[in-house]
N, C-alpha and C positions, 0 to 999 in steps of 0.2 A: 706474197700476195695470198696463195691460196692458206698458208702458214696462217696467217692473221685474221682470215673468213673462219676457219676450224674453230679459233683462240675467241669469238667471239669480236671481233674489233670490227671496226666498219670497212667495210669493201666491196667493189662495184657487183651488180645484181647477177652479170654473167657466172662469175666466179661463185657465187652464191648458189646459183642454181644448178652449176657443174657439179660442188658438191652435195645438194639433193640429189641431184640424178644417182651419182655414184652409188651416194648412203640407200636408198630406197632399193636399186637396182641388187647392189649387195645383200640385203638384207632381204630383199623378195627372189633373189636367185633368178633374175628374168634379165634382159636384153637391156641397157640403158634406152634406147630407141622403144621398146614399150613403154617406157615413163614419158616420152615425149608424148604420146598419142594418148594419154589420159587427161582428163579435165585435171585442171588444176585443185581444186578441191578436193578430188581423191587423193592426188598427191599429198595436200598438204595433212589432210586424214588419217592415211598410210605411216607417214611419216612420224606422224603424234603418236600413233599406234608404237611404230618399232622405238621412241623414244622412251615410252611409256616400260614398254618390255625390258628393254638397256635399262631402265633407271633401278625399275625391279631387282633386275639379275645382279644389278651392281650392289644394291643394298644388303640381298642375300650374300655375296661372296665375303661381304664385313663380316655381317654375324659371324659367318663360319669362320673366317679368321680371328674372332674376336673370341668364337668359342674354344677353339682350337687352341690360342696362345693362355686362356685361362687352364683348359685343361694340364696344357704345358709347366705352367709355373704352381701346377697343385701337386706334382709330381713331387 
């Protein structure tokens, strides 16, 4: 269940919001229970925010793999 909420598939809103909580809670280093007590909009703000950050960092770790494996085969 929580498997196929991760993977993108459809599944009920609990599970969904189990892992916001988590994902924000992790990534802000705070209490799951402080995500309960924020408006929803910052939540989903926050959230855009650290998605944003991961998408970044993920793009950069390419490059550099991609720099790195050219450098590799000019050797």
């Amino acid at each position: 269940m929580i498997e196929n909420a991760i993977k993108g598939r459809k599944s009920n809103p609990e599970t969904v919001f189990l892992i916001m909580t988590y994902t924000l809670a992790s990534a802000l280093s705070i209490s799951p229970l402080e995500i309960y007590k924020m408006p929803v909009s910052l939540v989903k703000d926050l959230l855009s925010v650290h998605m944003t950050f991961e998408t970044l960092k993920s793009e950069e770790m390419e490059k550099m793999q991609k720099e790195m494996e050219r450098k590799s085969r000019s050797r």
